[in-house]
N, CA, C and O atoms as a GROMACS GRO file, in nm:
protein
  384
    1UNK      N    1  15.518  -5.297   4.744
    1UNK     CA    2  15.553  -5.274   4.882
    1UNK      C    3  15.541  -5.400   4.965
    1UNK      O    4  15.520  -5.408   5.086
    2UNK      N    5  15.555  -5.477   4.894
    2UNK     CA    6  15.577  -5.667   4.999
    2UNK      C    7  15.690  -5.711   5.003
    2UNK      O    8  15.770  -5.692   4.911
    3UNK      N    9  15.713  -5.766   5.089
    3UNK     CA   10  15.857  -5.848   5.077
    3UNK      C   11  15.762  -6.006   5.124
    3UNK      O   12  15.649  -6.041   5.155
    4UNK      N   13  15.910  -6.065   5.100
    4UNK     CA   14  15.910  -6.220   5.104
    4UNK      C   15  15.952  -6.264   5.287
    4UNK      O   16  16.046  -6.207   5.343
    5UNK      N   17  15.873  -6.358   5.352
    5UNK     CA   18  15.924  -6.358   5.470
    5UNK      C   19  15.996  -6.531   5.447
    5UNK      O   20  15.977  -6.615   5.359
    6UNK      N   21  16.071  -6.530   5.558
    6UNK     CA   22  16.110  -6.725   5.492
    6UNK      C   23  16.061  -6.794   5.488
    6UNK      O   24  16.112  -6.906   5.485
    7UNK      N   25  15.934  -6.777   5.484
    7UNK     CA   26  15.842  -6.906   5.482
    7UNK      C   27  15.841  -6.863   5.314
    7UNK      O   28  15.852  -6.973   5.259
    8UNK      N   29  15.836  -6.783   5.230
    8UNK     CA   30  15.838  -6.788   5.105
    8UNK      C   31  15.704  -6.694   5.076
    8UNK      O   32  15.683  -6.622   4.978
    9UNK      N   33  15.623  -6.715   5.187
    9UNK     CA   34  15.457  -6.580   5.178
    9UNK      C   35  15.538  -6.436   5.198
    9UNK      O   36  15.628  -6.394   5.271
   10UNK      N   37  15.448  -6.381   5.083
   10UNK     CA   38  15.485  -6.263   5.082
   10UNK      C   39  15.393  -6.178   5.171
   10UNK      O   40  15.285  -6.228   5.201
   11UNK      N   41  15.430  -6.027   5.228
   11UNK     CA   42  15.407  -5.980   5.324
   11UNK      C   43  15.397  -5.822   5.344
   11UNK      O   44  15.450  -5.748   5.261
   12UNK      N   45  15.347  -5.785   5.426
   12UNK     CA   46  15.389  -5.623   5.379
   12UNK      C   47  15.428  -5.561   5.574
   12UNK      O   48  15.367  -5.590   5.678
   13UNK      N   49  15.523  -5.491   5.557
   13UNK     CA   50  15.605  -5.464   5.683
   13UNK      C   51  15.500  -5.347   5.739
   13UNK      O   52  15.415  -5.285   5.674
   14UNK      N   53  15.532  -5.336   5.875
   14UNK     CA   54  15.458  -5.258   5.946
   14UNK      C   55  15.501  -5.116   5.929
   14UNK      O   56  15.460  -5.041   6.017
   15UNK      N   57  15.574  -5.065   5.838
   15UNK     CA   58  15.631  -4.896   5.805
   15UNK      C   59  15.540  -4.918   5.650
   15UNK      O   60  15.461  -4.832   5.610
   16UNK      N   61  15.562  -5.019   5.591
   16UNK     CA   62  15.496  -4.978   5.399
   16UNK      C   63  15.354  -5.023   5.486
   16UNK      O   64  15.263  -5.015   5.404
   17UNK      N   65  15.308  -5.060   5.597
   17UNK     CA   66  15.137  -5.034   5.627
   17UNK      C   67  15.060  -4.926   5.682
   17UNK      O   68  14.948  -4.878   5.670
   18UNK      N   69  15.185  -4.904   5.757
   18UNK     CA   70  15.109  -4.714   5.780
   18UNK      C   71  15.191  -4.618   5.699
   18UNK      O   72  15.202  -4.510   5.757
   19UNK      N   73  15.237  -4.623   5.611
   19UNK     CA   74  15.329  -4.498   5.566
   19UNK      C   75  15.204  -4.430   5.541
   19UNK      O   76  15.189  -4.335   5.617
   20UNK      N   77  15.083  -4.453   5.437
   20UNK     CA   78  14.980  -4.375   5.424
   20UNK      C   79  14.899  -4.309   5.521
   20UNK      O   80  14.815  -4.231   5.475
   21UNK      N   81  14.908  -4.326   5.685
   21UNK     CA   82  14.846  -4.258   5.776
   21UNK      C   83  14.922  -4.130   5.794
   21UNK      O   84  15.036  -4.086   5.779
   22UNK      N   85  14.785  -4.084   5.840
   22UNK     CA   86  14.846  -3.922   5.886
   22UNK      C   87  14.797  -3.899   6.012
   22UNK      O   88  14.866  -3.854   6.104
   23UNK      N   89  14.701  -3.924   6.019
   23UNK     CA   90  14.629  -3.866   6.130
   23UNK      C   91  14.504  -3.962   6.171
   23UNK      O   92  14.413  -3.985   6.091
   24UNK      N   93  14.510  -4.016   6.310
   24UNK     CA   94  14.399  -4.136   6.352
   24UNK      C   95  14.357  -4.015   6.416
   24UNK      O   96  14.421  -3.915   6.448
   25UNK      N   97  14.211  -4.053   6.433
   25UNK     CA   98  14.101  -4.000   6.538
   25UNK      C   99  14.104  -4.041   6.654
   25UNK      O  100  14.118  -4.162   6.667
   26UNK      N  101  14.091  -3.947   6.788
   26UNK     CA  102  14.102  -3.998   6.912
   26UNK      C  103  14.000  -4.095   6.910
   26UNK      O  104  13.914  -4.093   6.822
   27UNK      N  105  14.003  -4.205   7.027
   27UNK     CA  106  13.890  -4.255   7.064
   27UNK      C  107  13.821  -4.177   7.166
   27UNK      O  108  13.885  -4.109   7.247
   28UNK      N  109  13.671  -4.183   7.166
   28UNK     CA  110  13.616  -4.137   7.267
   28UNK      C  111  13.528  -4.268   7.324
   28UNK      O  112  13.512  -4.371   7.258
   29UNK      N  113  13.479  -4.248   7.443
   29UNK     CA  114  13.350  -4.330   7.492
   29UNK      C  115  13.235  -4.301   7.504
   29UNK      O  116  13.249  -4.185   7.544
   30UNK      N  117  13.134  -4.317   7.501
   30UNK     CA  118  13.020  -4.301   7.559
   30UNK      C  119  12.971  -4.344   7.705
   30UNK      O  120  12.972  -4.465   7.727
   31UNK      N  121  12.941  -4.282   7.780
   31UNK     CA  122  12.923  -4.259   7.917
   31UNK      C  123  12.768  -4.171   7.979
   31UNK      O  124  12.711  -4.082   7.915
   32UNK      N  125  12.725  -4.222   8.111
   32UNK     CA  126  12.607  -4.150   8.108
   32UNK      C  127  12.662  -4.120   8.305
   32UNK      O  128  12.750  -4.180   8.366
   33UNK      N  129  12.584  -4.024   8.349
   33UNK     CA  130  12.605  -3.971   8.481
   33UNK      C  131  12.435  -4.028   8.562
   33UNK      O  132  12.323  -3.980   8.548
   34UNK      N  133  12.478  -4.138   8.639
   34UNK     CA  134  12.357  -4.155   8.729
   34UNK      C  135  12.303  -4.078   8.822
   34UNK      O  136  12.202  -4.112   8.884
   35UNK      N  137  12.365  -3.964   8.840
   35UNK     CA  138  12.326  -3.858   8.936
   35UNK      C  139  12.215  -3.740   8.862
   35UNK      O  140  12.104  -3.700   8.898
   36UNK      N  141  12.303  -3.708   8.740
   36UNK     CA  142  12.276  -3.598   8.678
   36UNK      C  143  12.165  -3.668   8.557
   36UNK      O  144  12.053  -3.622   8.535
   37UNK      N  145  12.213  -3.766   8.500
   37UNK     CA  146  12.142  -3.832   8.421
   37UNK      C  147  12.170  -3.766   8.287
   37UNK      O  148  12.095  -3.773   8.190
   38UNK      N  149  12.303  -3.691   8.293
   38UNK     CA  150  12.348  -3.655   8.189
   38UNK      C  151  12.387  -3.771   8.070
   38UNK      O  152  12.398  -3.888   8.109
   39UNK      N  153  12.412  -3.733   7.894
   39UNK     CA  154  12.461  -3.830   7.872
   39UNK      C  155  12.600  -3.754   7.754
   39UNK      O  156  12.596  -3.661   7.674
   40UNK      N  157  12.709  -3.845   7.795
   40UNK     CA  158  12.861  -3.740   7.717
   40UNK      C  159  12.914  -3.873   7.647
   40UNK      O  160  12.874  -3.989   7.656
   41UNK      N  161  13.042  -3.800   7.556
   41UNK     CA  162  13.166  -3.875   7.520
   41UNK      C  163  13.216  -3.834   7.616
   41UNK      O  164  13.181  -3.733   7.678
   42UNK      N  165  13.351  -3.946   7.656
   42UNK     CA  166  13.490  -3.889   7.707
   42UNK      C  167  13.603  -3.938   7.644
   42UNK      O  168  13.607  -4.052   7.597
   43UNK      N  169  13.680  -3.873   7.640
   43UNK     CA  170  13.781  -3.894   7.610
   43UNK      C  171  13.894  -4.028   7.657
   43UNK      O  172  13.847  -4.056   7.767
   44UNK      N  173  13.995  -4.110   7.640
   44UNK     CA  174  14.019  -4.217   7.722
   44UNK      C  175  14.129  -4.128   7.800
   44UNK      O  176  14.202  -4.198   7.872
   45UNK      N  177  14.150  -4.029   7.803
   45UNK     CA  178  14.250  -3.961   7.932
   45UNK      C  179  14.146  -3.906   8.057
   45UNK      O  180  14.184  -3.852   8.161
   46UNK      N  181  14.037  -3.930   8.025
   46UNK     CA  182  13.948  -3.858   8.120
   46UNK      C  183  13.869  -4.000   8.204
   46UNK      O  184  13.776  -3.985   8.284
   47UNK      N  185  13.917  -4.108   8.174
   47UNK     CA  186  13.845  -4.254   8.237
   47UNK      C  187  13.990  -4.319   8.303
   47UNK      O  188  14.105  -4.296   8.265
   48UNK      N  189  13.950  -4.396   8.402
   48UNK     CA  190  14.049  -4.430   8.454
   48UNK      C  191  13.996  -4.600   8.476
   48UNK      O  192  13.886  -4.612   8.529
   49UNK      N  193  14.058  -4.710   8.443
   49UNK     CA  194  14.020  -4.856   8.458
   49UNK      C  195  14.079  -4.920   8.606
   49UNK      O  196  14.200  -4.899   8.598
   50UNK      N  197  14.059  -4.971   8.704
   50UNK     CA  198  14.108  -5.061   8.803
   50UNK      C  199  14.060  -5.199   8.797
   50UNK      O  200  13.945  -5.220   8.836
   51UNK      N  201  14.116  -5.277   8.763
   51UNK     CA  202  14.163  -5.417   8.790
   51UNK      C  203  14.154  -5.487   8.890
   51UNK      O  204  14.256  -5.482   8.960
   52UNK      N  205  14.081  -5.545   8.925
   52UNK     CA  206  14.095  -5.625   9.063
   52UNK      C  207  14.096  -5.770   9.038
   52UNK      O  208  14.110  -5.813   8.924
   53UNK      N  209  14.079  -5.854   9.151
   53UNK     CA  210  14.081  -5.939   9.115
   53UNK      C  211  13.960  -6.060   9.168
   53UNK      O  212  13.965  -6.173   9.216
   54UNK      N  213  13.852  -5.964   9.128
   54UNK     CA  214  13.694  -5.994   9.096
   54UNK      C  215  13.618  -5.938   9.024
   54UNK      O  216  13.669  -5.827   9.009
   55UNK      N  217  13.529  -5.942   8.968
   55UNK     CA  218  13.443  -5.854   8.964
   55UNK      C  219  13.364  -5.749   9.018
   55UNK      O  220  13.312  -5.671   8.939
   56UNK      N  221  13.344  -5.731   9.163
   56UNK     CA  222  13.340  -5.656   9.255
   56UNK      C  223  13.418  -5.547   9.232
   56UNK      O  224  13.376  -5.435   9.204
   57UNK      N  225  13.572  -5.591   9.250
   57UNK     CA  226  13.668  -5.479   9.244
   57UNK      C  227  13.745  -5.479   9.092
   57UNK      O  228  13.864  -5.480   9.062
   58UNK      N  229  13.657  -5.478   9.032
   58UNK     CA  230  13.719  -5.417   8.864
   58UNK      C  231  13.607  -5.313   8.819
   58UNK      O  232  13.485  -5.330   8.816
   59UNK      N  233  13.653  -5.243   8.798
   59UNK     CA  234  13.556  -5.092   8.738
   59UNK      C  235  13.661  -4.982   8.732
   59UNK      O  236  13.779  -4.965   8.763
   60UNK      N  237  13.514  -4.886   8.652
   60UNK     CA  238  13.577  -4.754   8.563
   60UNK      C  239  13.524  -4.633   8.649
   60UNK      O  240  13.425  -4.634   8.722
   61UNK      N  241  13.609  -4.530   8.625
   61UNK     CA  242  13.548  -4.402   8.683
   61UNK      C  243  13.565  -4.311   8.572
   61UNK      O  244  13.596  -4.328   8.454
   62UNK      N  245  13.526  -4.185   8.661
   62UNK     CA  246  13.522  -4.049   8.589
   62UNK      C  247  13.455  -3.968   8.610
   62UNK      O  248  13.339  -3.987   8.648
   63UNK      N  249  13.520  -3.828   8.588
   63UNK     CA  250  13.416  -3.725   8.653
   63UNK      C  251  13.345  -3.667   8.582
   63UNK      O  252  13.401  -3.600   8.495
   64UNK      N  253  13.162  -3.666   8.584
   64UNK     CA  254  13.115  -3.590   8.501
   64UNK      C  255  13.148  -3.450   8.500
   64UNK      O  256  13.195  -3.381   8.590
   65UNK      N  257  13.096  -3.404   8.320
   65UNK     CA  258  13.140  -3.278   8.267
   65UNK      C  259  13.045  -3.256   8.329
   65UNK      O  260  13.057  -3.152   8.393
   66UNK      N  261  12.923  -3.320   8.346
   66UNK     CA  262  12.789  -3.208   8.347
   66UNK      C  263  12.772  -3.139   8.506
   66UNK      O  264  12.745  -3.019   8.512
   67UNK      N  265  12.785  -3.208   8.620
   67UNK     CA  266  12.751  -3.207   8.739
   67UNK      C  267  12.908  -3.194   8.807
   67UNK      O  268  12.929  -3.118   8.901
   68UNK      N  269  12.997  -3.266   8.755
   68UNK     CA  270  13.154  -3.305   8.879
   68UNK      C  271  13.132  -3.446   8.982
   68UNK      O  272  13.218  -3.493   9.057
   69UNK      N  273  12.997  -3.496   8.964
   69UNK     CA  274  12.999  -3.624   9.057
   69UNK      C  275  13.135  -3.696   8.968
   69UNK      O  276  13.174  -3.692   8.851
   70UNK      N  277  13.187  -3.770   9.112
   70UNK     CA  278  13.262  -3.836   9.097
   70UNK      C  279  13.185  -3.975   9.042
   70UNK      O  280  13.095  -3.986   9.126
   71UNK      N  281  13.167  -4.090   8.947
   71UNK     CA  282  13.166  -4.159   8.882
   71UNK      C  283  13.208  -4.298   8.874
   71UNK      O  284  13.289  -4.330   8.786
   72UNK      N  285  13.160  -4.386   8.958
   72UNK     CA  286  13.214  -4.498   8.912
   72UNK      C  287  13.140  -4.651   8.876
   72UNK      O  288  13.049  -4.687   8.950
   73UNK      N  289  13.179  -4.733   8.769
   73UNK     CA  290  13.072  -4.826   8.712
   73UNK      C  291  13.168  -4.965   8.709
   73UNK      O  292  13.288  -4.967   8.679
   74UNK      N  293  13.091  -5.072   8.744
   74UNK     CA  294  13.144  -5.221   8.756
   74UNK      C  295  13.185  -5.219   8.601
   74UNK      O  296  13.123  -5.142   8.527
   75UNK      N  297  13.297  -5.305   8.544
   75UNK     CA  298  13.391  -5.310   8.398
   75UNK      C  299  13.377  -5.475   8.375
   75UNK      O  300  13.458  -5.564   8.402
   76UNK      N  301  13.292  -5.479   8.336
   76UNK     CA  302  13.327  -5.654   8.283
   76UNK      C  303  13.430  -5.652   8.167
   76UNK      O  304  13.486  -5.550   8.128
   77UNK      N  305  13.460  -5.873   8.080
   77UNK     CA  306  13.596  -5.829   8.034
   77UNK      C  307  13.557  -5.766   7.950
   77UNK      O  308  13.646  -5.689   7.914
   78UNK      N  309  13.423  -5.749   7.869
   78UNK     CA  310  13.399  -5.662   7.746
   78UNK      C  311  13.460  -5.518   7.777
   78UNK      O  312  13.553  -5.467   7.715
   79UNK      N  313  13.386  -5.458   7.892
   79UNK     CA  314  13.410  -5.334   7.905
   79UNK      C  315  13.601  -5.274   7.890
   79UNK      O  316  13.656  -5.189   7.819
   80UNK      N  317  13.648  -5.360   7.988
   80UNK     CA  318  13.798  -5.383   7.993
   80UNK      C  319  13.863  -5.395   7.910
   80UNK      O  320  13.973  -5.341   7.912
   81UNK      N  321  13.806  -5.500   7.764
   81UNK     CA  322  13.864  -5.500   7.686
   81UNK      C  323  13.873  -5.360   7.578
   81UNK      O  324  13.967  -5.311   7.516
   82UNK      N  325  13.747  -5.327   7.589
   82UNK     CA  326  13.720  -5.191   7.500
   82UNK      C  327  13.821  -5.076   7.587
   82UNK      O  328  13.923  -5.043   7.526
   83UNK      N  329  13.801  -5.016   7.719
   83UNK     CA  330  13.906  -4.955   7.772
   83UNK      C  331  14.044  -4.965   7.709
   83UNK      O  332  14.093  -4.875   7.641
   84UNK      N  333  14.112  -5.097   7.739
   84UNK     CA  334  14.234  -5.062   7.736
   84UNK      C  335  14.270  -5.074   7.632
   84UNK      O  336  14.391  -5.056   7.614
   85UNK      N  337  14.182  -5.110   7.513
   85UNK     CA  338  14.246  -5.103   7.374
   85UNK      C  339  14.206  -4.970   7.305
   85UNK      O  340  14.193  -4.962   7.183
   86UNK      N  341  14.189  -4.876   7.381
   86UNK     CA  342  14.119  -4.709   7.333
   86UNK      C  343  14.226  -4.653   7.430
   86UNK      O  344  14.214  -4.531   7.431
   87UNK      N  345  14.293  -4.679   7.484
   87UNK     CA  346  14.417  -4.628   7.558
   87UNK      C  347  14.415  -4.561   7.705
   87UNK      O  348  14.502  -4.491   7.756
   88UNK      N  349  14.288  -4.603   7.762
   88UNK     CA  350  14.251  -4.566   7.923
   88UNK      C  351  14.354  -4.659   8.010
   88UNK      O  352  14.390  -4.776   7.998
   89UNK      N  353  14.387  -4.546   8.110
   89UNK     CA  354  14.486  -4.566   8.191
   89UNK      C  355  14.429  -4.658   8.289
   89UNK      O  356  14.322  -4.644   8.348
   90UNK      N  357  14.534  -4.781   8.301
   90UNK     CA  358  14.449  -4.881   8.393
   90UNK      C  359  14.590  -4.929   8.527
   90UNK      O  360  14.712  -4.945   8.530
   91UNK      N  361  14.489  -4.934   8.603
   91UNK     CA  362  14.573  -4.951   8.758
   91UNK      C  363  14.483  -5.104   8.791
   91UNK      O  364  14.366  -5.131   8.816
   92UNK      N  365  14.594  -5.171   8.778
   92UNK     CA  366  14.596  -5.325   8.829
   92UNK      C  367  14.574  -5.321   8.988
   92UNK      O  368  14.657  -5.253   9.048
   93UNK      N  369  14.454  -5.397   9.081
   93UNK     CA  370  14.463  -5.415   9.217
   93UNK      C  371  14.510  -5.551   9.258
   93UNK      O  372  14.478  -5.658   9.206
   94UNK      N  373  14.625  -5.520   9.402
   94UNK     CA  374  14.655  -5.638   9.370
   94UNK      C  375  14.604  -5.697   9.570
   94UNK      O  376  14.641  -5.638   9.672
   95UNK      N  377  14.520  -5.817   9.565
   95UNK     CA  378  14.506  -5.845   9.654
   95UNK      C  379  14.609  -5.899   9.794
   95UNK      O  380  14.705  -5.975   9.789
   96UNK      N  381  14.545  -5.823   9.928
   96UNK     CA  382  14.683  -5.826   9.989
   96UNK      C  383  14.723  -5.926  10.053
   96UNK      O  384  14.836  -5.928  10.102
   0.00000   0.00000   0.00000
């Protein structure tokens, strides 16, 4: 299942690398509620990322399962990077 690319290295295409998947596992996160002091997974449809263009104004939200407080925590690039590569919806701020 390789082919040859023109450089002469052989290779394997991105259909013969997943043909064997069936089924990936969602990502979830781990998250804790400063109110409730609960501690959950969420899901990445249930986190939302904003972008700013500081640190100040870059962070994550979400509403706890346990309580409903609304939720929100400063995102450094670690955090950011883990977000948006788990597929959390991110809203870029753009200074006015």
């Amino acid at each position: 299942m390789s082919e040859t690319t023109a450089s002469g290295v052989r290779g394997i295409s991105a259909a013969s690398a997943f043909a064997g998947m069936r089924n990936v596992a969602p990502v979830r996160f781990r998250a804790g509620c400063p109110d409730c002091r609960g501690a959950f997974e969420l899901a990445a449809s249930a986190l939302r990322l904003a972008i700013g263009a500081s640190s100040r104004t870059t962070f994550y939200s979400f509403t706890c399962p346990d309580c409903g407080a609304a939720v929100r925590k400063p995102a450094g690039e670690r955090i950011v990077e883990l977000l948006t590569g788990g597929g959390v919806r991110t809203l870029r701020l753009h200074a006015p």
